[in-house]
N, C-alpha and C positions, 0 to 999 in steps of 0.2 A: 427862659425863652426856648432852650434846648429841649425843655420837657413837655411846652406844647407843641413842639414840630414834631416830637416823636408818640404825644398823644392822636395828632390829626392821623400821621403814617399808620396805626397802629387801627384808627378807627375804619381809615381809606381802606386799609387792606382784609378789613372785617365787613366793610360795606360791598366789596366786589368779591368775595366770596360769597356772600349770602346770593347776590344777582348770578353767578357763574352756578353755584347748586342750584338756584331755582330756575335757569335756562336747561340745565342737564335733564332736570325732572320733568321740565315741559318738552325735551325732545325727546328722550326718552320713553314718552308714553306711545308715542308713535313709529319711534327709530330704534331698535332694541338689537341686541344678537345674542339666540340661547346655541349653545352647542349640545346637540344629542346625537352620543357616543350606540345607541342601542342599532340595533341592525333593523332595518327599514324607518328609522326614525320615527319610532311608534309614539316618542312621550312630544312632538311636534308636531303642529298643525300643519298638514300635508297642501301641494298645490292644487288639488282637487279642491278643497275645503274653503281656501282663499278665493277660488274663483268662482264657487257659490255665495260667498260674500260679497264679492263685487254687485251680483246683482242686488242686494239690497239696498233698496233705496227710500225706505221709511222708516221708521223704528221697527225695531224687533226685541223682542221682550221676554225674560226666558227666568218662570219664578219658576224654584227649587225647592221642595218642601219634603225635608231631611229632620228625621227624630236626631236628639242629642245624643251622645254617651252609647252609641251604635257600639257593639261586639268585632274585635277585630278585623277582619278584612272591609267590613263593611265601613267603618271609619274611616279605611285606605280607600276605600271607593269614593267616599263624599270629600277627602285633599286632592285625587287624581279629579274629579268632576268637576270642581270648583278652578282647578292650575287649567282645565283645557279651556273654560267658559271665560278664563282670562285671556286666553291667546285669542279666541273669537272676538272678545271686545275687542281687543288691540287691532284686529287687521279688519276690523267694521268699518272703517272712516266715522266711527261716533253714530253708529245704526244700529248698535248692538249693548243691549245693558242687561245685567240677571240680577235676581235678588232671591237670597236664601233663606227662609222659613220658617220655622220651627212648630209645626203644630202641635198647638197650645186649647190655647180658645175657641168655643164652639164654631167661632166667623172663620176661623184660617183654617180647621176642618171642614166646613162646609165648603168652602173653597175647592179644598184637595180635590173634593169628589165631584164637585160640580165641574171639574176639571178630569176627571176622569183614575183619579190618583186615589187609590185604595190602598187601605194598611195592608201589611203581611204580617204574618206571623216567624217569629224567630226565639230560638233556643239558647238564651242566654242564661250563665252563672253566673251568680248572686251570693256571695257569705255562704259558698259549698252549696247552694243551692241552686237545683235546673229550674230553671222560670221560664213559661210561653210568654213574650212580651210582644205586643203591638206594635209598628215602626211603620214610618212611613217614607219611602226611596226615591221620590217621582220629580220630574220637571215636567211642565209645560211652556211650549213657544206660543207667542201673539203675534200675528202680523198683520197689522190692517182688522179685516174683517173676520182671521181665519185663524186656528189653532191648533196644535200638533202635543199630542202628549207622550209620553216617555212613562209610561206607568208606572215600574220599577226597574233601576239601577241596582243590579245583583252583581253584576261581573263589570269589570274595564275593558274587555276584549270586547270588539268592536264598537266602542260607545262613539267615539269620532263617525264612523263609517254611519251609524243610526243617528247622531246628532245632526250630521250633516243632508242626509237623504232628509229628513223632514221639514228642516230648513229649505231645500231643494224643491219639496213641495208644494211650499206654501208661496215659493217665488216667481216659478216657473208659470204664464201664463197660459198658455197651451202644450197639452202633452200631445206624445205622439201617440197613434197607434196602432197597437199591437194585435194581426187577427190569427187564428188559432184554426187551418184547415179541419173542416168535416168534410169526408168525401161516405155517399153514400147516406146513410140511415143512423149512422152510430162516427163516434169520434174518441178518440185514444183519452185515459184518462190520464190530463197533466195539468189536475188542478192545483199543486203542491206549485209548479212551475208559475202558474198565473199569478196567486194567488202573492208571488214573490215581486212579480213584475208588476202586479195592480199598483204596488206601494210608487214606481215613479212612471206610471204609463196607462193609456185606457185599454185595456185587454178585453176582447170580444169575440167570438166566435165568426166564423167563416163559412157559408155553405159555397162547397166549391161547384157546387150543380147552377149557384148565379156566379154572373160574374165580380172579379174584385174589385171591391167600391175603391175608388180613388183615393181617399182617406188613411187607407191600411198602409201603413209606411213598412211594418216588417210583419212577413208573413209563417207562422212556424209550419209546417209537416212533420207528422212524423207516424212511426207502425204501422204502415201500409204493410199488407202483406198477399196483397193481390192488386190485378187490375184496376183502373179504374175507368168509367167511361169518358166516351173521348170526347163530352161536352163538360165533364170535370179537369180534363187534361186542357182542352184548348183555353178555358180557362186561367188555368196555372200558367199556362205558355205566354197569353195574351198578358198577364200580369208581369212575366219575369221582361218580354218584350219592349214595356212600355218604362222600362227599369227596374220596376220592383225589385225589392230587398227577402232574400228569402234564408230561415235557416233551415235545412234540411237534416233531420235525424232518422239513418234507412240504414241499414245492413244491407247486405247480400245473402244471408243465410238467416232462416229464424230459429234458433235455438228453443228446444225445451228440456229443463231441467227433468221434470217430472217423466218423461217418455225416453231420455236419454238419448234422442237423436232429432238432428237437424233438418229442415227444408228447406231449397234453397225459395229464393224470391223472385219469381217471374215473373214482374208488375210495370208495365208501361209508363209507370212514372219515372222509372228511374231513367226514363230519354233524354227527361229535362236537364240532365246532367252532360248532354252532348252539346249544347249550345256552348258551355264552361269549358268543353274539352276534358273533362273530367270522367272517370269510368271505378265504378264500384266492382271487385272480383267475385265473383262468388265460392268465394272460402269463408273462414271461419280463423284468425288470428289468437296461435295460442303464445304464453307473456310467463317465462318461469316467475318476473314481479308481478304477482298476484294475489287478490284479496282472496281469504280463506272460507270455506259455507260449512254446514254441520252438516253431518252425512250420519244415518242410522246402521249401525254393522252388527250384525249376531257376531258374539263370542260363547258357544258351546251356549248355556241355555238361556242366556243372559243376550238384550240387544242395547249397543252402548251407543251415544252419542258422541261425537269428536267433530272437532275442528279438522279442516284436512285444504292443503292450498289447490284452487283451483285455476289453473291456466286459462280457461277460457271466460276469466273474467280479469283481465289484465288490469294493474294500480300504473296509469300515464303520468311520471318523471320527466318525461323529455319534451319539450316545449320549442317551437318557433320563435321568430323574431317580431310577430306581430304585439301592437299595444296589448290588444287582450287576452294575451297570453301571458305578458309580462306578470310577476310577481308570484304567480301560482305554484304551487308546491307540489300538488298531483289534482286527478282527477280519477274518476273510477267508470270501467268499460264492461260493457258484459255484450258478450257474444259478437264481436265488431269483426268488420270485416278491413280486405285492403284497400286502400286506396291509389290509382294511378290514374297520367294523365299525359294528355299529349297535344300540343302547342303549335303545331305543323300548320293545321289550317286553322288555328281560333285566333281571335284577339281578344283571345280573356288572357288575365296573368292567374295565377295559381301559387300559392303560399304554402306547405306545410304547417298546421299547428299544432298534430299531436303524433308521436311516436312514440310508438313499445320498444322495450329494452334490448338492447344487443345478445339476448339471448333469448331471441322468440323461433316460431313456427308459423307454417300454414294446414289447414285442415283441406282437404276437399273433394268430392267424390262420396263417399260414404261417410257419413258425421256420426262418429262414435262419441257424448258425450258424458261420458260414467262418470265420474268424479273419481272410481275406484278401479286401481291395476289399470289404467288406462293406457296403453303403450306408445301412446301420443305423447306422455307426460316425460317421457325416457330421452327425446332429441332435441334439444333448441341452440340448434348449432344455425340460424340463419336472421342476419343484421336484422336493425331494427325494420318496422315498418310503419308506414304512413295511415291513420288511421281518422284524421280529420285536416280538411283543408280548409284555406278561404278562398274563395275567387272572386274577379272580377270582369265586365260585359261588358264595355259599350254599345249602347243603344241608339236607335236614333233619337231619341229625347231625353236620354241620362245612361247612368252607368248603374248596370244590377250587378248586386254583391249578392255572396252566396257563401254560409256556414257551412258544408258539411261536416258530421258526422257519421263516420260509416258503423252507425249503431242505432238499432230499432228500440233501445233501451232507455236510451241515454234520459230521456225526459218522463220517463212514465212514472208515477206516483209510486206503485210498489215494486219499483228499481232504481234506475239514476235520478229519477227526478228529484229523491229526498236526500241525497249526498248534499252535503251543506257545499263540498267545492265544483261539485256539477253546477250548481243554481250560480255561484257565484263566475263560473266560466260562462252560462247561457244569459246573465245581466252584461257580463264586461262586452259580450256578441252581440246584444242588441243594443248598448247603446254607443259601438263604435257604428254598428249598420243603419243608424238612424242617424247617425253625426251627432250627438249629446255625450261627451267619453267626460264630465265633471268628475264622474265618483269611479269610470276605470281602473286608476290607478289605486282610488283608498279601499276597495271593497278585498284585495289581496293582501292588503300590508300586513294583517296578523300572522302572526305565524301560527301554523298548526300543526304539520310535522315538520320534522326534519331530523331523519336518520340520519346515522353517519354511515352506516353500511347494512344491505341485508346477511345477517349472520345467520348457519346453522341453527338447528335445535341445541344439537352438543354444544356450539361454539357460543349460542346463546347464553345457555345453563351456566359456562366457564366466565364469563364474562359478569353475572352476574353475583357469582362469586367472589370474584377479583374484586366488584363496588363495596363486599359487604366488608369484607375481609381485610383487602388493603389499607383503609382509611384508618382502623382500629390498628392493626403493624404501624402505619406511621407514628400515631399518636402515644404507641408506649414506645417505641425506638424515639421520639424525642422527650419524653420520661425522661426514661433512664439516660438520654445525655445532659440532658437539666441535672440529673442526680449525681451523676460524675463529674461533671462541674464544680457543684458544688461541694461535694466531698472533697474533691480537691483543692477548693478556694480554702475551707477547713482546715483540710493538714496543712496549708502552709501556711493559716495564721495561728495555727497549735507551735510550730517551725518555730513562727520568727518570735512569739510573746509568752509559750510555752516554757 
């Protein structure tokens, strides 16, 4: 009797673990906690990414079509692709499912491309041999009616930020948009900038000779470098009045490389910046943290090229407290000017979002811009300065917000426009100025640099020494303590059996 009351115990307690594991794994699929240790929680689906999830509300469908037996990193690409495509499933509410592929068969090829998914070519070793081999890296999403592809997965760095904008796109019912002032006959070229912005907004052009259609939710400006007339301005005015959202990219001085001197800007647009209370200087902000340009220099018969650091195009470290600022690492400035501002009679507020280093300058007056023996380059004995703000209007029917950058650069195709962290400061601006801030936060989370200090050339070169140097001292300094060690473990069992 004793042996079936402790057969029934024995089966009880194997029948409610079996029900307690399969309640874990059904809460589990939905109730989870990963801890990731990495700095901005790069290997975790971010809350931008979840709250693009929320609005899914059909299936979404996400095939994968990955070659086998992929070379190195690129294998670490398809376990990193496949762990984020799980976290997506998981925080879908069941709206979200992938399936991965293998092509194979002429149908799952025909597929790939019918989908937009093309082989590449890669350099893999084989039995000591280099071999060109075919592969194929791509997903494509389905939603409804619509489809987004990913043609190749080469790197991990930003694939979250790209997974989830397309996602974004295909959910989003109405975009905003985005118009791009023409003033006059001709219009600055920042097709690199559109062309970035097309991917979540309808981006169109602007004549500011009509007026702004109602539609234009943010309006850019930028490289004016004269007047404009005053049926283009009232224009501008009539938009920024009725709320409008504008980002403004204007210096005070227009720099040129090639002529080595400045002029400054005496352009009636820059008025529009007295509604905000806001005032552009006309100087020219030089930054000893500075991105470096090549400069041509004769040495006796010989003319060399070199790198040589240039202050008057300052690398921006120091950031505000606004959202779209958060996360960024720098940004890059050429020929910017100061920004100031005064509150007395406005009712705008006014934010700082970009500042040069506490060892800057001002130019102004006569703009010497050599790159070479400059004697400008000799004093930055004066704190940082203000060199892009945000502000804020009430109007009588809404509130106009306003970008500035005190930089006719910032956006142009062959200068800021093509900085990978310019574009990603001029998205996180237009879509907190549009009220859409989903991808804000994930579009900075990579990291891209991050110095631990700017060091000399000498202090460079020493430094670099030290990495190569040290590592190999430590490794034979604990050698030869491994070897005395044991030598001595040695003699003293020679000692006691000797």
């Amino acid at each position: 009797m004793e042996n079936v009351t402790n057969r029934k115990t024995f089966w009880t307690y194997v029948g409610v673990a079996i029900v307690a594991v399969a309640l874990l794994n059904v809460i589990s699929r939905n109730w989870f906690v990963r801890v990731d240790l990495t700095d901005g929680q790069i290997y975790s689906l971010s809350s931008s990414s979840k709250a693009v999830l929320n609005k899914v509300d059909d299936l979404l469908t996400a095939k994968v079509y990955f070659s086998d037996n992929l070379p190195g990193q690129y294998g670490s690409n398809r376990r990193f692709l496949q762990d984020i495509l799980e976290e997506y499933a998981a925080y879908s509410n069941g709206n979200m499912r992938f399936e991965f592929y293998t092509p194979e068969d002429d149908e799952e090829l025909q597929d790939a491309m019918t989908y937009g998914i093309q082989p590449v070519q890669l350099q893999v070793i084989e039995n000591d041999k280099l071999e060109i081999t075919r592969v194929y890296m791509g997903l494509v999403f389905l939603y409804e009616d619509q489809r987004e592809s990913i043609p190749v997965v080469q790197t991990t760095t930003g694939l979250e930020y790209e997974i989830t904008s397309k996602i974004k796109k295909m959910v989003d019912d109405a975009k905003p948009v985005l118009g791009f002032a023409a003033f006059g006959e001709t219009s600055p070229a920042t097709e690199a900038i559109q062309t970035q912005l097309g991917e979540s907004y309808r981006v169109q052009p602007v004549k500011m000779s009509e007026k702004v259609a109602p539609e234009v939710n943010l309006l850019f400006v930028s490289g004016v470098t004269d007047s404009v007339t005053e049926e283009e301005y009232g224009n501008l005015e009539s938009y920024v009045d009725r709320g409008g959202n504008l980002f403004l990219a204007q210096g005070g001085v227009d720099g040129n490389l090639a002529s080595q001197r400045g002029t400054p800007i005496t352009s009636n647009l820059l008025d529009i910046l007295d509604k905000y209370g806001v005032s552009v200087q006309e100087n020219l902000v030089l930054d000893k943290q500075c991105n470096r340009i090549t400069v041509t220099q004769q040495r006796g018969f010989f003319r060399i090229n070199s790198a040589v650091e240039y202050p008057f195009f300052p690398i921006v470290r120091s950031f505000g407290e606004n959202v779209m600022v958060q996360g960024l690492e720098q940004v890059h400035s050429m020929y910017p000017s100061e920004i100031t501002w005064d509150q007395t009679d406005s009712l705008s507020t006014v934010e700082p979002l970009f500042y040069t280093s506490d060892e800057s300058s001002t130019m102004a007056g006569f703009y010497n811009l050599s790159p070479i023996e400059n004697p400008a380059f000799n004093t930055f004995t004066q704190d940082a300065k203000v060199i892009a703000v945000y502000a804020t209007l009430p109007t009588e029917t809404a509130t106009s917000q306003l970008v500035f950058v005190a930089d006719s650069y910032f956006l142009l195709d062959d200068a800021g426009g093509r900085m990978p962290e310019n574009v990603i400061f001029t998205m996180n601006a237009s879509d907190v100025l549009v009220g859409d801030r989903d991808l804000v936060a994930l579009r900075s989370r990579e990291i891209t640099t991050r110095p631990l200090v700017t060091l000399e050339d000498g202090s460079r070169a020493t430094w670099k020494s030290i990495n190569i140097v040290l590592p190999a001292l430590l490794v034979l300094g604990y050698g030869f303590l491994q070897w005395r060690a044991e030598r001595n473990r040695t003699r003293r069992l020679e000692e006691l059996y000797g």
